[in-house]
VOGU-3710 file (C-alpha; in Angstrom, 3 decimals, decimal comma):
1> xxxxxxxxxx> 0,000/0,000/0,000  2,827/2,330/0,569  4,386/1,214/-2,918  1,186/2,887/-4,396  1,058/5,655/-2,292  4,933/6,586/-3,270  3,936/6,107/-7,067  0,593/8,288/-6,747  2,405/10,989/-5,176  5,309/11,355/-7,768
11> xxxxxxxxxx> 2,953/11,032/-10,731  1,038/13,866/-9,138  4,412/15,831/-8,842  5,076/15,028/-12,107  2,087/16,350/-13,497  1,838/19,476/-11,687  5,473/19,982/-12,451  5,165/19,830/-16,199  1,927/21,340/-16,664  4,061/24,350/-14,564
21> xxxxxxxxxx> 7,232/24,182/-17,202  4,883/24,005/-20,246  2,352/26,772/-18,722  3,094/28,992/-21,567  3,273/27,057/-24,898  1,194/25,138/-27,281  1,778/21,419/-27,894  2,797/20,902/-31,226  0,344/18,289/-32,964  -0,261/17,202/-35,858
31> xxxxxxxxxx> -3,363/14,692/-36,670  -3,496/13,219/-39,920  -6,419/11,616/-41,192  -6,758/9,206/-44,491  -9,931/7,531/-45,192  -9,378/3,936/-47,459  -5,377/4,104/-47,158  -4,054/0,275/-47,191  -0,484/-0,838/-45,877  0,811/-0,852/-49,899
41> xxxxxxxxxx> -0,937/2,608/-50,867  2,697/4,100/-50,440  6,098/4,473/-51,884  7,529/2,056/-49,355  5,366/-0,752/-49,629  5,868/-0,261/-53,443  2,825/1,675/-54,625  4,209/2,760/-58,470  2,284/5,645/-58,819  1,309/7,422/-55,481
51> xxx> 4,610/9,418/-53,960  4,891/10,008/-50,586  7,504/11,752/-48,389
//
């Protein structure tokens, strides 16, 4: 019971301690969404006509 009392309290500092540090900026994210893309619908799986980065 102590074990999870230890880990509850540093995840709590942790949290509180990075939400602090990062008070001030945006996240950067980036979501990307494709409807009907398959594993071989890319230039690494060997798709021949659709180019991707």
């Amino acid at each position: 019971m102590q074990f999870l009392n230890l880990i509850f309290a540093l995840s709590v500092c942790t949290v509180t301690f990075s939400l602090h540090l990062g008070a001030n900026e945006r996240p950067n994210i980036i979501l990307i969404i494709a409807d009907d893309l398959a594993w071989d619908d890319s230039v690494p799986y060997g798709h021949p006509t659709i180019r991707t980065p």
